[in-house]
VMD Tcl script that draws the C-alpha trace (Angstrom):
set ca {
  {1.29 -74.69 -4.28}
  {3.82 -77.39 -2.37}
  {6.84 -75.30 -3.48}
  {5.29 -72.54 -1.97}
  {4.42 -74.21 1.35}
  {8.25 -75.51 0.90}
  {9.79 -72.07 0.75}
  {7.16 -70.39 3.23}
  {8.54 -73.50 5.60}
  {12.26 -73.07 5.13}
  {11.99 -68.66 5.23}
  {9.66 -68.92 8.72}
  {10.68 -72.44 10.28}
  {13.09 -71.29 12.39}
  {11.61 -67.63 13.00}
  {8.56 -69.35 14.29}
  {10.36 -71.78 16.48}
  {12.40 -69.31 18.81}
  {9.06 -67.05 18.78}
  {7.26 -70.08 20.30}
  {9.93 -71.60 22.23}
  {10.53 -67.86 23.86}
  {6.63 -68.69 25.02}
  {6.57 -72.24 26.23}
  {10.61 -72.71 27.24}
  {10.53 -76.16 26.17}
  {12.03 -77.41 23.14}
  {10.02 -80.65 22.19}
  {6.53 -79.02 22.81}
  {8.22 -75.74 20.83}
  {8.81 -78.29 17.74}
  {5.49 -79.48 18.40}
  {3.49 -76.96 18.34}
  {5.61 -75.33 15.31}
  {4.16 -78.66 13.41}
  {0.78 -77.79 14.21}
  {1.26 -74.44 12.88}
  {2.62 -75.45 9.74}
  {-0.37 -77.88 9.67}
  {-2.73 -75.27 9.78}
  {-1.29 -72.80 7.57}
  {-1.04 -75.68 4.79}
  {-4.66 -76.56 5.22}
  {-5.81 -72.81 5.56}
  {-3.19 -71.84 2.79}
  {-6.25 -70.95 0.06}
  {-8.28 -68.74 2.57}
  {-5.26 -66.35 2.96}
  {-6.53 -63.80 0.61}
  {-3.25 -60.74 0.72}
  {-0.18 -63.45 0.42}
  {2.23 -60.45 0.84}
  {1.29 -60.89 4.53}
  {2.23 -64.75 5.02}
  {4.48 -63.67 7.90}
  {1.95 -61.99 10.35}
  {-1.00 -64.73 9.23}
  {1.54 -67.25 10.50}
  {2.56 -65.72 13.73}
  {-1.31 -65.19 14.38}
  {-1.40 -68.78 14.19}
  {1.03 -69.08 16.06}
  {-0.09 -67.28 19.01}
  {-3.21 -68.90 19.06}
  {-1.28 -72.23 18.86}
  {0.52 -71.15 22.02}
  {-2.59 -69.85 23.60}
  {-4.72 -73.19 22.53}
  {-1.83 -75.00 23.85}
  {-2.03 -73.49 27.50}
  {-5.97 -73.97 27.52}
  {-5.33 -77.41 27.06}
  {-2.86 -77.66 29.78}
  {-5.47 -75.95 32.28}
  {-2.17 -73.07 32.86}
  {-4.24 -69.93 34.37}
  {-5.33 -68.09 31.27}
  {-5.32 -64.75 32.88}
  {-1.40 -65.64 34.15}
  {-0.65 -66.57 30.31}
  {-2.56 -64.27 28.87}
  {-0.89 -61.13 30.60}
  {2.96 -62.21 30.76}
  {1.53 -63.77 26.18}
  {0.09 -60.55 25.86}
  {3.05 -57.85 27.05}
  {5.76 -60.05 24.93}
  {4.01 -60.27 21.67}
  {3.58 -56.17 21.72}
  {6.91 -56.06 21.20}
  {7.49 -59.25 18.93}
  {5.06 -57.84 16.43}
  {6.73 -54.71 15.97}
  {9.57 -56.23 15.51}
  {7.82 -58.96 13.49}
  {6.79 -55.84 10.94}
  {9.94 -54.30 11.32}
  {11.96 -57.30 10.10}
  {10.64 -57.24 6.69}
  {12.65 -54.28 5.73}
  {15.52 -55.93 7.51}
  {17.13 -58.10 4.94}
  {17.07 -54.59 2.05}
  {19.20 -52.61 5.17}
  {21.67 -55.21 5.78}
  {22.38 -55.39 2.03}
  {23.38 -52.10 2.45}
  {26.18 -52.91 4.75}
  {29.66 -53.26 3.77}
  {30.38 -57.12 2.93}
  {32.29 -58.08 6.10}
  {29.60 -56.65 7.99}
  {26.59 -57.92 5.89}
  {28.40 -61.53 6.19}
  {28.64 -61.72 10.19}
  {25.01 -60.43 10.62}
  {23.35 -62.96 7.97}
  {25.71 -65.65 9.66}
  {24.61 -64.77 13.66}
  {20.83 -63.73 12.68}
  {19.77 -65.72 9.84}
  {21.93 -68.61 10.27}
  {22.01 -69.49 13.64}
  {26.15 -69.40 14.31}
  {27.59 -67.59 17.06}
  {30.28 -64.98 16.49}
  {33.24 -67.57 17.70}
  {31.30 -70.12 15.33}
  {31.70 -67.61 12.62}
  {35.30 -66.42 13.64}
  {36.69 -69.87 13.54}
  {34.74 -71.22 10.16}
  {36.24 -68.07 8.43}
  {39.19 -67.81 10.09}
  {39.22 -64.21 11.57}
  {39.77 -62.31 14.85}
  {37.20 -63.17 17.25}
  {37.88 -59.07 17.97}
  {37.55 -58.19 14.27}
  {34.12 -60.28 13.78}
  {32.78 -58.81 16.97}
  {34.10 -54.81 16.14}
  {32.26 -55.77 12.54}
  {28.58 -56.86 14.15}
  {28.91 -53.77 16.67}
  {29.16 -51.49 13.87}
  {26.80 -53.33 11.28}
  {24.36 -52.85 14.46}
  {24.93 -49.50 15.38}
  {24.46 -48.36 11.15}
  {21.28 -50.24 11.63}
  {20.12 -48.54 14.64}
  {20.87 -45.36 13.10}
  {19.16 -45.99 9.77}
  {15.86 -47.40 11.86}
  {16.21 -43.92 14.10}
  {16.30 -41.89 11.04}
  {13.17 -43.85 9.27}
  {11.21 -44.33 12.44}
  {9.71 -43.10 15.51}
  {9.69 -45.38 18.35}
  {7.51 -45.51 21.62}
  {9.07 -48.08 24.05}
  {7.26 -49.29 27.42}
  {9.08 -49.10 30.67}
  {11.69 -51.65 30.22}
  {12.54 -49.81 27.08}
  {11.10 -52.23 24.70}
  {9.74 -51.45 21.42}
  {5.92 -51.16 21.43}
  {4.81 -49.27 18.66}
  {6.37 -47.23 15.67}
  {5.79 -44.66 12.96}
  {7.25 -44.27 9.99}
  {8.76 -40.85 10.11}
  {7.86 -40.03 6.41}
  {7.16 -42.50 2.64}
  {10.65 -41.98 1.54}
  {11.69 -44.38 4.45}
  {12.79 -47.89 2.78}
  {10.89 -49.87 5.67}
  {7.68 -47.75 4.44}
  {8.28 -48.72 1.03}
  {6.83 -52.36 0.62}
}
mol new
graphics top color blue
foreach p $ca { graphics top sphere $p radius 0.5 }
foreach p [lrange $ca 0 end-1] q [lrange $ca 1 end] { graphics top cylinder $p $q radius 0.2 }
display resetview
């Protein structure tokens, strides 16, 4: 079971991180309270009972890290809880949505495939990129436009999306079963 905490760790560590540092905008208590979530899901590990959903189990505990986290600090729940609330509409969605992800940008045409996995999954920035592979800051950023826009269109074509006022995604529907995001 500790190579499986190991790899649920490495695919979710930094996932988890920017979702909790987008929620308490401080880096130290973000690692912190990442810890106590990995603490948590190691010691609750065995009561998980569907393991194909790891990834919203640990974003629940997450959120309740981050909400156990403001109780503690006395913050105004009802200030927390409706600026908490409205963000993790849309990070759940998108949470969902990202499983499918990784099969759709396998799809992509190498060079495109490589700057996506290299700005997305491993944390460089398109100069970052240009310079460790020696291209065209131009050419890396005309590849991630169009990996992006192939994306977009392949999401459009497999789902319906309802977006709040600030055109955020809120909710979707999978348009019909042959849709590779439906097929899990």
């Amino acid at each position: 079971m500790k190579e499986t905490i190991s790899e649920i760790y490495e695919t979710f560590r930094k996932p988890l991180l920017y979702f909790i540092l987008k929620n308490v905008s401080n880096k130290n208590i973000a690692e912190d309270l990442l810890h106590e979530v990995f603490i948590k899901a190691y010691t609750n590990f065995d009561t998980l009972k569907e393991k194909e959903k790891i990834q919203s189990w640990l974003y629940m505990i997450a959120r309740n890290t981050i909400t156990d986290y403001f109780r503690k600090k006395q913050i105004s729940s009802t200030e927390h809880t409706d600026l908490f609330f409205e963000e993790n509409i849309d990070e759940s969605v998108i949470n969902e949505l990202s499983c499918c992800l990784k099969t759709l940008i396998d799809k992509l045409p190498q060079n495109q495939k490589n700057v996506l996995e290299a700005v997305y999954f491993n944390e460089k920035s398109l100069i970052e990129y240009s310079e460790q592979k020696n291209i065209k800051l131009s050419t890396v950023k005309s590849h991630s436009k169009r990996a992006k826009e192939k994306l977009k269109k392949v999401f459009n074509e497999c789902c319906s999306f309802q977006v709040n006022k600030n055109e955020e995604i809120v909710d979707y529907k999978y348009k019909d079963n042959s849709c590779i995001c439906n097929q899990k």
